[in-house]
Each structure stands twice: as C-alpha cells, then as structure tokens.
Backbone as JSON Lines, residues from 0, in Angstrom:
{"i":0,"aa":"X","n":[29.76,-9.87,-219.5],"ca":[28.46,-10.15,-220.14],"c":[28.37,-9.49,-221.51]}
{"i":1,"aa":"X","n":[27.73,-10.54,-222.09],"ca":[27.1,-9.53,-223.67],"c":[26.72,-7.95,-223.81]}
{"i":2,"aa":"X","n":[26.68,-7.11,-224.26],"ca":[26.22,-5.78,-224.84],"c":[24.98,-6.08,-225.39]}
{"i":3,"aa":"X","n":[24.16,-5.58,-225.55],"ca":[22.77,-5.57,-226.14],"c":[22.59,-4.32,-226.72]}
{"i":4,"aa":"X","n":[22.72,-4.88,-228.57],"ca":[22.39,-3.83,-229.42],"c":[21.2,-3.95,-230.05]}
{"i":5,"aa":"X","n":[20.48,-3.26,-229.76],"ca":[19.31,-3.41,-230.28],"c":[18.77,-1.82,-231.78]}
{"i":6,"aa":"X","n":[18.43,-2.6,-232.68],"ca":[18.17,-2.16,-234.07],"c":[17.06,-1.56,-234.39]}
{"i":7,"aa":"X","n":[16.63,-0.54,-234.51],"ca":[14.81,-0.04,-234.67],"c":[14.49,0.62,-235.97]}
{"i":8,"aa":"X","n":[13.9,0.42,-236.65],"ca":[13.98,1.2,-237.75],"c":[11.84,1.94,-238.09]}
{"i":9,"aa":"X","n":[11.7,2.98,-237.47],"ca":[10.5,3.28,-237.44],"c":[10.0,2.82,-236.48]}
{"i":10,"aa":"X","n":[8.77,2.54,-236.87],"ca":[8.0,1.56,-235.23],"c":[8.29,0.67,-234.55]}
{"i":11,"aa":"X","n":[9.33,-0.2,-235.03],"ca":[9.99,-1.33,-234.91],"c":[11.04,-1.06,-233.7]}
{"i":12,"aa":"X","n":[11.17,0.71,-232.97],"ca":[11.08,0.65,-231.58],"c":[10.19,0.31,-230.14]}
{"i":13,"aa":"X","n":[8.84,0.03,-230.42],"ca":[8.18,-0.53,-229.72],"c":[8.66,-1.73,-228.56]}
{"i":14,"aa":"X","n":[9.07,-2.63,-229.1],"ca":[9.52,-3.42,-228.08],"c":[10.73,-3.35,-227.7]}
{"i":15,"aa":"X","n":[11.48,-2.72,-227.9],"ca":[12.42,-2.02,-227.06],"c":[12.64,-1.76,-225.71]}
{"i":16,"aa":"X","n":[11.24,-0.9,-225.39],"ca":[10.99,-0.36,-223.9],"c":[11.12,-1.6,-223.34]}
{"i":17,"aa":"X","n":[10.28,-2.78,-223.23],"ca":[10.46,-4.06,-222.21],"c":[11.82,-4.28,-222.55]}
{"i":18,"aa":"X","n":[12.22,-4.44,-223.62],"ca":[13.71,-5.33,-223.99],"c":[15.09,-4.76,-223.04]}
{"i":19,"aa":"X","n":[14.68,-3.5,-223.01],"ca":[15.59,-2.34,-222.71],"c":[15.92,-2.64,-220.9]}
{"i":20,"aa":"X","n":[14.34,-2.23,-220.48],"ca":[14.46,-2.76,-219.14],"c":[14.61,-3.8,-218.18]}
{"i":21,"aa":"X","n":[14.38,-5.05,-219.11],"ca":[15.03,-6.59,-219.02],"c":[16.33,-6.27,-219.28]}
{"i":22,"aa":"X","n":[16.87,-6.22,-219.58],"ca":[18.63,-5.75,-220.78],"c":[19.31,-5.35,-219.1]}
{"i":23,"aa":"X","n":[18.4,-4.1,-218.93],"ca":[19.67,-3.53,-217.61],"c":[19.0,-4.28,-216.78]}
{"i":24,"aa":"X","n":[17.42,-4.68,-216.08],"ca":[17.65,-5.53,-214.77],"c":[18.56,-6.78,-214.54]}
{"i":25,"aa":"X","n":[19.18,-6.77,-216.23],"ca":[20.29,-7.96,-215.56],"c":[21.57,-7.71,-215.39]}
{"i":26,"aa":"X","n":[21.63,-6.2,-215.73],"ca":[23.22,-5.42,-215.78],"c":[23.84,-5.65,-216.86]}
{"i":27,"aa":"X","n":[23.22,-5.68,-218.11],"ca":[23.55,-5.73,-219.66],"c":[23.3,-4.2,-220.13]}
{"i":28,"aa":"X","n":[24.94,-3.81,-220.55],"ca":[24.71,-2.52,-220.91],"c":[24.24,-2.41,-222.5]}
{"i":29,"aa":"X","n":[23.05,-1.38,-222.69],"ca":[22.55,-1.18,-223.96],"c":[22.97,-0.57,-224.71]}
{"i":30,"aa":"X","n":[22.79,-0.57,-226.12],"ca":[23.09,0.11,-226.94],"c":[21.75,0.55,-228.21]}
{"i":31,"aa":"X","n":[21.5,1.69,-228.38],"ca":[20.27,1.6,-229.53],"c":[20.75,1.97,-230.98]}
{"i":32,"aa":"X","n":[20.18,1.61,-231.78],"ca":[20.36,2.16,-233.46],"c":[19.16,2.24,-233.88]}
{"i":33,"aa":"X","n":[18.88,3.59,-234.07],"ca":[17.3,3.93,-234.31],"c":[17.19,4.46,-235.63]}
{"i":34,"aa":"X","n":[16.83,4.57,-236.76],"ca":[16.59,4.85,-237.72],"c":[15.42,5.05,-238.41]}
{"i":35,"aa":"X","n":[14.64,6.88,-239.19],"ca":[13.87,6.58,-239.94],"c":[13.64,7.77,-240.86]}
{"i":36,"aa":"X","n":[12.92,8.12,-241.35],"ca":[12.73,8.61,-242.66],"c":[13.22,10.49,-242.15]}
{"i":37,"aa":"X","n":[12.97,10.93,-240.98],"ca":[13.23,12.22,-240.81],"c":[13.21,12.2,-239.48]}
{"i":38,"aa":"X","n":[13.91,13.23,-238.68],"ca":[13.61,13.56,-236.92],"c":[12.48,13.42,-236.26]}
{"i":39,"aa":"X","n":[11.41,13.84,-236.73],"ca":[10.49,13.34,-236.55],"c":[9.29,11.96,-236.44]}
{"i":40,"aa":"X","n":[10.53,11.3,-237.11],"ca":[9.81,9.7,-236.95],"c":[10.71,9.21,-236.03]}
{"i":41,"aa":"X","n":[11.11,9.87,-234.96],"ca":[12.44,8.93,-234.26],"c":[11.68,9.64,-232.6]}
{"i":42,"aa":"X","n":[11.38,8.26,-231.73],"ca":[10.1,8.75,-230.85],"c":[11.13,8.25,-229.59]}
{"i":43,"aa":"X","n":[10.87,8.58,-228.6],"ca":[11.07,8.43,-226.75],"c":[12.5,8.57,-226.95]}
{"i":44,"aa":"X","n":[13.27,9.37,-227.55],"ca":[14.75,9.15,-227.17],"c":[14.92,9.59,-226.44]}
{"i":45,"aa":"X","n":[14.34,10.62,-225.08],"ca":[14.77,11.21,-223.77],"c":[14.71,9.67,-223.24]}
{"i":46,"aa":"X","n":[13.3,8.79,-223.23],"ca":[13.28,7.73,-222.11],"c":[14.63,6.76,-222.43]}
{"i":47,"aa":"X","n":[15.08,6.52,-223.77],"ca":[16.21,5.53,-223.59],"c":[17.24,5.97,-223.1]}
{"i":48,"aa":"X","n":[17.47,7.14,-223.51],"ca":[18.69,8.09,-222.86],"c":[18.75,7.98,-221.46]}
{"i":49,"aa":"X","n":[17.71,8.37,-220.68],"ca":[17.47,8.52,-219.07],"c":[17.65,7.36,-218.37]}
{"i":50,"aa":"X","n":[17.29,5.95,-219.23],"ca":[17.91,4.6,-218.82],"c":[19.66,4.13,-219.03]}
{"i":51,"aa":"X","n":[19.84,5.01,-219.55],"ca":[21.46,4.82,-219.95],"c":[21.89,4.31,-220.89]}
{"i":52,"aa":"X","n":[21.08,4.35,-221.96],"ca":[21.11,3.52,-223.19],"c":[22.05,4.18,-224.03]}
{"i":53,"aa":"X","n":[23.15,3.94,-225.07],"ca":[23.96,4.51,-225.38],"c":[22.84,4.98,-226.84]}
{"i":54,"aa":"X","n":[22.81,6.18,-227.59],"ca":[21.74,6.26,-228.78],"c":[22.68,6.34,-229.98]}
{"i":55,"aa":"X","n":[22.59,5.72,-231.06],"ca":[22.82,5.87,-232.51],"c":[22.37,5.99,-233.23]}
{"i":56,"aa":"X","n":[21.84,7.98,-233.73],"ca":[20.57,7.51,-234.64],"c":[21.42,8.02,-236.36]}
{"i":57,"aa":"X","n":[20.1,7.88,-237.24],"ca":[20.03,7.76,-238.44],"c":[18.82,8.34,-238.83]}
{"i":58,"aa":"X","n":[19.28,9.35,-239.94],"ca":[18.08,9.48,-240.61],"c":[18.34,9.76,-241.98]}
{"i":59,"aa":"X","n":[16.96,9.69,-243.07],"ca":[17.61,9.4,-244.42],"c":[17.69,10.79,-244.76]}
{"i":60,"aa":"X","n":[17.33,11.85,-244.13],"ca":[17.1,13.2,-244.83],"c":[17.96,13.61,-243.91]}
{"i":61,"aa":"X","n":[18.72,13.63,-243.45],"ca":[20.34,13.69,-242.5],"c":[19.89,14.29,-241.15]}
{"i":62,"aa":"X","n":[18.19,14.81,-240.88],"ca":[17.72,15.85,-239.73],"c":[18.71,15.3,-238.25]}
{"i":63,"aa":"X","n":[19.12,14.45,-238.4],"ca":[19.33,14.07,-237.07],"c":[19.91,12.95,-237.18]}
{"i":64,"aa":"X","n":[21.6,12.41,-236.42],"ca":[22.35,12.17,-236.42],"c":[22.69,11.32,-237.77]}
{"i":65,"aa":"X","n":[23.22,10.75,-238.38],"ca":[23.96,10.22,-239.5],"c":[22.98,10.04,-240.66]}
{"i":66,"aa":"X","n":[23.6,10.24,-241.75],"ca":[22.67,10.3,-242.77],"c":[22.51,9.21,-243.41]}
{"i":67,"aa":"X","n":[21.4,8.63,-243.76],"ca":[21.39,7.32,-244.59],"c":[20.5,6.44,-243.22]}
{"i":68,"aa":"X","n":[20.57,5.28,-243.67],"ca":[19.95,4.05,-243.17],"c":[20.98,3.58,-241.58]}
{"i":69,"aa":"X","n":[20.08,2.97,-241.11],"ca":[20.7,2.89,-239.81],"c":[21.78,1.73,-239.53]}
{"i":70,"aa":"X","n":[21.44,1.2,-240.64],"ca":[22.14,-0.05,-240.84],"c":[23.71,0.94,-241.14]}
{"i":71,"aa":"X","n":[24.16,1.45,-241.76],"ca":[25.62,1.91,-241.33],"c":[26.17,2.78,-240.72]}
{"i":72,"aa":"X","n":[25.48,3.23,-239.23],"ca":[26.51,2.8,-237.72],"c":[26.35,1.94,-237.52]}
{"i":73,"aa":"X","n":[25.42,1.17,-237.51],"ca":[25.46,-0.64,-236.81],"c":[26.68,-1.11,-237.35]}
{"i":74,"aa":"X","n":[26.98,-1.08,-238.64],"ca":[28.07,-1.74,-239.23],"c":[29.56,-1.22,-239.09]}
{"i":75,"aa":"X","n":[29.02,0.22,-238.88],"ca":[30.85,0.52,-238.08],"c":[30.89,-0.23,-236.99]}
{"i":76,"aa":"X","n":[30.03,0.27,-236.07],"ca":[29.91,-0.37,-234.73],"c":[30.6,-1.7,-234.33]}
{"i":77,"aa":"X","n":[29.77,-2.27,-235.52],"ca":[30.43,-3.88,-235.5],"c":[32.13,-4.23,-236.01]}
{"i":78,"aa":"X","n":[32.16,-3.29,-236.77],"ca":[33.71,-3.3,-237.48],"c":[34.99,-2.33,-236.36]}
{"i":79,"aa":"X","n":[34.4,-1.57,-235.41],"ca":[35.29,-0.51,-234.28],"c":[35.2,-1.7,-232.93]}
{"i":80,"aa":"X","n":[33.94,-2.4,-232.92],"ca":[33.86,-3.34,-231.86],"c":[34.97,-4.5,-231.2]}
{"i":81,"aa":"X","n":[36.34,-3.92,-230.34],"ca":[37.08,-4.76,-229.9],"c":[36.8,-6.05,-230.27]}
{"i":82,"aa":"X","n":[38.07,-7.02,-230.54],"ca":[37.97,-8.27,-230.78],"c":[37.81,-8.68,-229.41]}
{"i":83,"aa":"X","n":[36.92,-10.06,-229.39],"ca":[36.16,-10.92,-227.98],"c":[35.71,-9.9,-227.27]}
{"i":84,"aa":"X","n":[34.44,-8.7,-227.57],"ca":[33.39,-8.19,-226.73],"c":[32.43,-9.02,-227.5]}
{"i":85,"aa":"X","n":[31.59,-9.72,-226.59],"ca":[30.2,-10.01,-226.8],"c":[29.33,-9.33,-227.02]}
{"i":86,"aa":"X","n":[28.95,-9.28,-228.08],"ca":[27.33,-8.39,-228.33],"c":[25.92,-9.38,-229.03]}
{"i":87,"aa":"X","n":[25.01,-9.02,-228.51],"ca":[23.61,-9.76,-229.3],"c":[23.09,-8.45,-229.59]}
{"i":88,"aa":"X","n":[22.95,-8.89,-230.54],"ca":[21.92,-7.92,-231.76],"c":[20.34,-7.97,-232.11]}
{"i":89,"aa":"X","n":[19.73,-7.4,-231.83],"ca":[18.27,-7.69,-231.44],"c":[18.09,-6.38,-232.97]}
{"i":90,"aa":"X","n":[16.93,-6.7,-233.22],"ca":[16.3,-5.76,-234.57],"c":[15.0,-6.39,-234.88]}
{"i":91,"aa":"X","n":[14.36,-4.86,-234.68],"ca":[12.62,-5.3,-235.44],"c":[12.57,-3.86,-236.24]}
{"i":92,"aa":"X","n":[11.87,-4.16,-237.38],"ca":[11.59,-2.69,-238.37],"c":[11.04,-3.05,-239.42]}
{"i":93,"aa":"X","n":[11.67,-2.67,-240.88],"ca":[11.22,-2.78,-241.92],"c":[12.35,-4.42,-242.47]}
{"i":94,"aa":"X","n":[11.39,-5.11,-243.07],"ca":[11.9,-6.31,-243.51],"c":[13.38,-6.14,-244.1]}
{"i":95,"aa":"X","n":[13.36,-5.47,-245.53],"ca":[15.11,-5.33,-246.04],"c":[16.1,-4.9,-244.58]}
{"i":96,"aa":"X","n":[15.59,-4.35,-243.69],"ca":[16.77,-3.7,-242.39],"c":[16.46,-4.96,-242.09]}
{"i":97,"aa":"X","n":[15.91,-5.29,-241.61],"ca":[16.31,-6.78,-240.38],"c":[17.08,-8.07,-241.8]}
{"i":98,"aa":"X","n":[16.91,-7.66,-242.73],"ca":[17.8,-8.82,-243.42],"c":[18.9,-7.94,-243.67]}
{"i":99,"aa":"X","n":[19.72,-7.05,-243.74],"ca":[20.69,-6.31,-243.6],"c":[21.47,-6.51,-242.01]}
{"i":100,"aa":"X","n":[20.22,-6.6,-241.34],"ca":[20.96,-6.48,-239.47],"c":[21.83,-7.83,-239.47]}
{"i":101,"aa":"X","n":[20.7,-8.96,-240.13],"ca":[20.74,-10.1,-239.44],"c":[22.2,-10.56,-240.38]}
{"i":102,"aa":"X","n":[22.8,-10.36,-241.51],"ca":[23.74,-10.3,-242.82],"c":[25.04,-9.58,-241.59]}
{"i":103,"aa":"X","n":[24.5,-8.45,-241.15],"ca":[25.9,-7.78,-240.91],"c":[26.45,-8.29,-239.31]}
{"i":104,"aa":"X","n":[25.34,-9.17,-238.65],"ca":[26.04,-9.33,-237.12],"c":[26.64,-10.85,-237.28]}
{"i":105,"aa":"X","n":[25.74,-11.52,-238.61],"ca":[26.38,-12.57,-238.59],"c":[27.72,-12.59,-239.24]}
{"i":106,"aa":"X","n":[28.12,-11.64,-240.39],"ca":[29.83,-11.38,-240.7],"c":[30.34,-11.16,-239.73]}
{"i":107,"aa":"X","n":[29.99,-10.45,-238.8],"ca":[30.26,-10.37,-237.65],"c":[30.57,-11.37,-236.53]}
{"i":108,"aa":"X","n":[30.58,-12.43,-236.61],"ca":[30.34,-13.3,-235.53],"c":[29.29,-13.05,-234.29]}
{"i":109,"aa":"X","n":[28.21,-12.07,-234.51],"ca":[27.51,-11.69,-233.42],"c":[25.98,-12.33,-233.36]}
{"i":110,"aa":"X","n":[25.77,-13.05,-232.6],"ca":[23.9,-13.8,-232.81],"c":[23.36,-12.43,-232.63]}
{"i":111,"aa":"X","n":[22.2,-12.78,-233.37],"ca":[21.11,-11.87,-233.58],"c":[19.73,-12.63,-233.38]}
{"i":112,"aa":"X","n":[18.83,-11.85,-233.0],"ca":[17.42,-12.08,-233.09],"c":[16.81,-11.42,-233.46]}
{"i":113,"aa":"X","n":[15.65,-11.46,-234.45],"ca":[15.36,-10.73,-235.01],"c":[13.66,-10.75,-234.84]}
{"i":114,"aa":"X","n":[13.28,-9.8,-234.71],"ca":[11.39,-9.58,-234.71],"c":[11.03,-9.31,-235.8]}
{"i":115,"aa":"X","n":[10.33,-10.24,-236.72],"ca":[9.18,-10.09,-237.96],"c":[8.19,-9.47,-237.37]}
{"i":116,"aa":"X","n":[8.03,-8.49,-238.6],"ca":[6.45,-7.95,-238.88],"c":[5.56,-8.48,-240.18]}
{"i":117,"aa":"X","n":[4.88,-9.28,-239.47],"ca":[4.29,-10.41,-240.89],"c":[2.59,-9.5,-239.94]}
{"i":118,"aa":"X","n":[1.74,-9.81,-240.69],"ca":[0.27,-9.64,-240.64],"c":[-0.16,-11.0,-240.19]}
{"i":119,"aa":"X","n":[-1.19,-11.24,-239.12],"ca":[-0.94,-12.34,-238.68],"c":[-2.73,-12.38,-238.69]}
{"i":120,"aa":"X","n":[-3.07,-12.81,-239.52],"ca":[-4.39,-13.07,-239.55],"c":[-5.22,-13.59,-238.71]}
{"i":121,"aa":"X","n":[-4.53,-15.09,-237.92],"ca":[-5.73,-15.32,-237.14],"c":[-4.91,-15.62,-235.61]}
{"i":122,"aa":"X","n":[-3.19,-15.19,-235.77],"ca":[-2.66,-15.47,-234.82],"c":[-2.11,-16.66,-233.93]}
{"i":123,"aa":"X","n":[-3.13,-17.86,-234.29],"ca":[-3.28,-19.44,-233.65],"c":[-2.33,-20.18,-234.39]}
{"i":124,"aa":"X","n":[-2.13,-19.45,-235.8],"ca":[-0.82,-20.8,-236.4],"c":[-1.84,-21.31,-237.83]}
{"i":125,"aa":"X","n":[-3.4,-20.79,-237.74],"ca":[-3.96,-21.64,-238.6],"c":[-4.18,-21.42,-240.16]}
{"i":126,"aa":"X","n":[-4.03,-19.69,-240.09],"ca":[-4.43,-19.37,-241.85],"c":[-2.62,-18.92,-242.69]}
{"i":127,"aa":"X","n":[-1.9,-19.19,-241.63],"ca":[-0.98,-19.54,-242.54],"c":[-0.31,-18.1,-243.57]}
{"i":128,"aa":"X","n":[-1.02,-17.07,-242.99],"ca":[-0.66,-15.77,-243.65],"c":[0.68,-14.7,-243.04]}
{"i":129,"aa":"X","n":[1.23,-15.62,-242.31],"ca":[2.42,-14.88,-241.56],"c":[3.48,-15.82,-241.48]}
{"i":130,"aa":"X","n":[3.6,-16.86,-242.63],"ca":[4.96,-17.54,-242.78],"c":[6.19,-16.62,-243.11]}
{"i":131,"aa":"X","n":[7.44,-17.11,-242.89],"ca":[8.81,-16.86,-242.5],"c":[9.87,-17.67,-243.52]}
{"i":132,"aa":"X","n":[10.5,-17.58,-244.02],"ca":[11.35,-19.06,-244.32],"c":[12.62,-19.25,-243.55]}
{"i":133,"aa":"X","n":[13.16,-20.06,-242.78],"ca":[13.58,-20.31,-242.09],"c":[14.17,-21.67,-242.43]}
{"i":134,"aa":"X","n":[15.57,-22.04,-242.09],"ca":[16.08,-22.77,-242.22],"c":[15.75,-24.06,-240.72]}
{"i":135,"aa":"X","n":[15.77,-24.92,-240.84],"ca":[15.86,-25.73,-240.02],"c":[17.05,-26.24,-238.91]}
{"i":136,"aa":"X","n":[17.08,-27.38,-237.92],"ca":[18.65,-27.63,-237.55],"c":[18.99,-28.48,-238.42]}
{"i":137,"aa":"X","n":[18.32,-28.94,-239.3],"ca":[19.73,-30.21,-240.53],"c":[19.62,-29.19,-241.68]}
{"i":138,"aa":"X","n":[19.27,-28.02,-241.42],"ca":[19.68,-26.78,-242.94],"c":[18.4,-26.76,-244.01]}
{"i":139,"aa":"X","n":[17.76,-27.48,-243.23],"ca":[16.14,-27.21,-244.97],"c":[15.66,-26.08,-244.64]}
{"i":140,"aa":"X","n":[15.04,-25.12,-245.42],"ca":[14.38,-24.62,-246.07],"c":[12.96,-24.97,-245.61]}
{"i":141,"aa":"X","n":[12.64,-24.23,-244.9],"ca":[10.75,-24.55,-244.56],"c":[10.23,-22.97,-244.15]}
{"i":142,"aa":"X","n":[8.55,-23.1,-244.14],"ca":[8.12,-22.06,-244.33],"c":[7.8,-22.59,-242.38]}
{"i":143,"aa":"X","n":[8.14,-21.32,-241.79],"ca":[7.3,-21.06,-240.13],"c":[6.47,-20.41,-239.76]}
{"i":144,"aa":"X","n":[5.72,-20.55,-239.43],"ca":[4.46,-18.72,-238.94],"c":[5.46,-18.57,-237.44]}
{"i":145,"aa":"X","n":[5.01,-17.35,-238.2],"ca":[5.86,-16.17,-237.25],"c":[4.5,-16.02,-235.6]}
{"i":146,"aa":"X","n":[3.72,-16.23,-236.19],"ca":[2.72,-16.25,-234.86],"c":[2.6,-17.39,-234.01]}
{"i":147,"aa":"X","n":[3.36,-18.47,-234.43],"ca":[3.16,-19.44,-232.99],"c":[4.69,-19.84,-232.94]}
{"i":148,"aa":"X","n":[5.37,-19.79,-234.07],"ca":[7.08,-19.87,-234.16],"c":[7.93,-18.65,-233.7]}
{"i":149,"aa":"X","n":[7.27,-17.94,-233.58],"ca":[8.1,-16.41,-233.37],"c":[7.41,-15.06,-232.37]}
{"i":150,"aa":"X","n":[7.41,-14.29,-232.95],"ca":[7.72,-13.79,-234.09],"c":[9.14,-13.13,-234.07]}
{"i":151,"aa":"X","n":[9.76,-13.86,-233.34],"ca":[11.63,-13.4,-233.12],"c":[12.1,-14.86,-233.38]}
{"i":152,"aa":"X","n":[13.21,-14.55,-233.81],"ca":[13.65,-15.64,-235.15],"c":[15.37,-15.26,-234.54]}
{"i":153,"aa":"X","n":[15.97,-16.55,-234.6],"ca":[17.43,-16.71,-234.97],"c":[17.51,-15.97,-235.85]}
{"i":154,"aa":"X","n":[18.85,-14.54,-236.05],"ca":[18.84,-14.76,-237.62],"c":[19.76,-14.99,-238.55]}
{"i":155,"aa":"X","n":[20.29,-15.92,-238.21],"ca":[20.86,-17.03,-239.1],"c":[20.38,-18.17,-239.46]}
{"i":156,"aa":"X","n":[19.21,-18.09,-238.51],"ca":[18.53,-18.97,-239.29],"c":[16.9,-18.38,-240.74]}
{"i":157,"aa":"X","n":[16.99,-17.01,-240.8],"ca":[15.76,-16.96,-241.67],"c":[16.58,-16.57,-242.9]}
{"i":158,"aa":"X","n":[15.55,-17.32,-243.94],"ca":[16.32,-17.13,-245.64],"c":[15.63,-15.78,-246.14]}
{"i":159,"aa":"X","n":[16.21,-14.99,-246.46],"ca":[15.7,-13.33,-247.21],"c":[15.25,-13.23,-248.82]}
{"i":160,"aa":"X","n":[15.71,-14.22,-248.88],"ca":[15.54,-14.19,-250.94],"c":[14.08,-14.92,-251.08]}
C-alpha cells in the first residue's frame, strides 16, 4: 500500500488528526512534515508520535529539527525514497508551500492532494471569493471555488502563477 505523507506548514496541521486516523484505520503507514516559523508554532507532536506517525519537522529559526522551510525534507524524502514505493502526498498550509509540495511530488512521480486556504465568503459556491485555478480534464485553465469544488484539489491539476 501507499505511504501517506502528509505536509503542514503552521495551522495547516489541523486536518491531519482525522487524515492521520483514517491513514492507519486502513493500515497506511504515516509520515508527517511539519513546518513553521519557530518551536513553538509546531503543536500536538506527542499525539502524532503516540499514533506512530513517523515526524519531520522544520523550522525557519532552526529551534527544532531542520532549518529552513519544510519543503526540504519533503524533498530529500522524495529523492532517498526507494524506486516503486508508493507515496500520496497530502499538504495544507501557506499557499507558496502547497505550490512547492504539489511541484516537488509531482517531479516526483507522486499524486498529491492538496487543501486550499481561500476565505470562503458565503461557502454555497455563490460569491465567488474562494476561486482556485485549476486546470481541467482536456487541460483549460478555469477558475473553481474551492468551497463546493474542494477545498482539496489534485495537485497537478491547480495552476500557481
């Protein structure tokens, strides 16, 4: 079975906890990459630990494990990662990291999904303040709301520029 790496960068561990415990009730071993501005912005790592979650953290002021952005252990990770292990790459955080995640699993040959944080004004799909751009299946270019389309996205399929 697949590995499940999942990407957090700040709050953007939140959905994790469900993801985490779906992940192993199906006997998918986890992996986390948590990343954020100092030790102190890096929250429940006893609970992922105690689930068996393997932890990779990052921080930009070096307090606690690798220095810099979290995005490079993910990218060793992906580059030390035996040829034919399956991994899906899951990431929610700050917008430039999930277009970095979604860039490095797809060099990778690895699908990713990715969770937007758009502001979602009215939630229903109707004011249109939480579009995405997203490619289509014949390759166009269209705008999606992330609130009735998502807000987890292929990401090979969303355009970053």
């Amino acid at each position: 079975p697949a590995e499940g790496w999942m990407v957090a960068g700040g709050v953007g561990l939140a959905p994790f906890a469900a993801l985490t415990d779906a992940l192993r009730a199906a006997g998918t071993p986890c992996r986390l990459f948590y990343g954020g501005r100092t030790k102190a912005d890096l929250f429940y790592l006893e609970w992922f630990a105690a689930r068996g979650v393997t932890l990779d953290l990052a921080t930009e002021d070096g307090s606690l494990g690798c220095a810099g952005r979290v995005t490079a252990p993910l990218e060793a990770a992906l580059r030390a990662r035996p040829a034919g292990r399956p991994v899906t790459v899951y990431a929610c955080g700050p917008e430039p990291m999930l277009a970095s995640v979604a860039a490095l699993a797809g060099a990778s040959g690895c699908p990713s999904q990715i969770s937007t944080e758009r502001v979602m004004g009215c939630g229903l799909g109707g004011c249109y303040s939480c579009v995405v751009r997203a490619r289509d299946e014949a390759g166009r270019v269209r705008f999606v709301r992330s609130c009735v389309d998502g807000p987890v996205f292929d990401g090979s399929s969303l355009v970053w520029e």
